[in-house]
C-alpha positions in Angstrom: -40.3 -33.6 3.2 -40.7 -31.0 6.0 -37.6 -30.3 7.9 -37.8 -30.0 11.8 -37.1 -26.4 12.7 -37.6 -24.7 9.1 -41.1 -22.5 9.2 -43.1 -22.7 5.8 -44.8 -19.7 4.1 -48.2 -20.2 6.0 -46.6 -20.4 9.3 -45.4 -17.1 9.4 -48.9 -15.6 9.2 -49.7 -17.4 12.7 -46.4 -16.1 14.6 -47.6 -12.5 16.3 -45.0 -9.3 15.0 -44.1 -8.6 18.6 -42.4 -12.4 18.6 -40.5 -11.9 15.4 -37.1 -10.0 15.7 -35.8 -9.0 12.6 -32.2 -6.7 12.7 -32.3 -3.5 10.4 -29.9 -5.0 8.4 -32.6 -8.0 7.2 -34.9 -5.2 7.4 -32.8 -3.3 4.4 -31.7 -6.2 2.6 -35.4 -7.5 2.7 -36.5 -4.3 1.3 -34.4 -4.5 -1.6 -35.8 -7.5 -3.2 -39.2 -5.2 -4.2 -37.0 -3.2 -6.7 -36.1 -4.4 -10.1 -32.1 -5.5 -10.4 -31.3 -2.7 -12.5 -32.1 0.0 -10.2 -30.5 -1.5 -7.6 -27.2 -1.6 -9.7 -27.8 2.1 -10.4 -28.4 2.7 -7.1 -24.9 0.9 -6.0 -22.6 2.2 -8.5 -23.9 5.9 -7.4 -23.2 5.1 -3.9 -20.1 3.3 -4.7 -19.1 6.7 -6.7 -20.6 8.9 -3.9 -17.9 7.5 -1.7 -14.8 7.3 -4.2 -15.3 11.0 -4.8 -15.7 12.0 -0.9 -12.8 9.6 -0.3 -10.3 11.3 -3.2 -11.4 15.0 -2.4 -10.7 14.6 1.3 -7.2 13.1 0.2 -6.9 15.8 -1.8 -7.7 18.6 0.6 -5.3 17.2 2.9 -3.0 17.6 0.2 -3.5 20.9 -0.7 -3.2 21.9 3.0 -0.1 20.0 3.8 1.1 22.1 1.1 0.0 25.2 2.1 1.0 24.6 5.5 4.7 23.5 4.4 5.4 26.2 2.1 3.9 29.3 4.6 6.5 28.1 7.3 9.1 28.2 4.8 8.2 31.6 3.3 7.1 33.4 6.5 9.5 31.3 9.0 12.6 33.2 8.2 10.9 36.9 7.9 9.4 36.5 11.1 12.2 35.0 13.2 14.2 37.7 11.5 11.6 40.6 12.7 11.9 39.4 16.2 15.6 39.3 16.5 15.2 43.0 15.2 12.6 44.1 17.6 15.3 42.4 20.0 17.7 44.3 19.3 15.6 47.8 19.1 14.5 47.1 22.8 18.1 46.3 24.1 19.2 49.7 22.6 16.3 51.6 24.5 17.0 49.7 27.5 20.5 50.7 27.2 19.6 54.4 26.4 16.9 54.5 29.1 20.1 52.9 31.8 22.7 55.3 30.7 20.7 58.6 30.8 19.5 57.1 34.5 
């Protein structure tokens, strides 16, 4: 019982390659099928693992520079907003010097 529409084995022999449009993605997935099963499951869990470990490092460098970030403005903030007032204050009394001895 041959169903209208459905293409049998043979049939795709006589259809030319320039008629037949096949996505990369069928392309892929067609290619797996010549490799045995359990190097395809070896082949998954490494790139399953590949991406768990890029996925936790980047989550972890963020970490680590959200901490680094957050603790230099707290260490460094108050010196340097304290050096400016200072430097502030030197050129105010050099001004004042400099306007008095005028």
């Amino acid at each position: 019982m041959a169903y209208e529409g459905v293409i049998g084995g043979d049939e795709w022999d006589q259809i030319p390659d320039d008629e037949l449009e096949e996505t990369i993605t069928e392309r892929l997935w067609g290619l797996t099928e010549m490799f045995p099963e359990s190097l395809r499951k070896g082949v998954s869990s490494s790139v399953r693992w590949s991406l768990w470990a890029a996925q936790s490092s980047f989550s972890l460098a963020k970490s680590a520079v959200w901490i680094v970030a957050t603790t230099s403005m707290i260490m460094f903030l108050p010196y340097i907003i304290e050096k400016e007032r200072s430097d502030l204050e030197k050129s105010q009394v050099r001004f004042l010097k400099f306007s008095i001895g005028s």
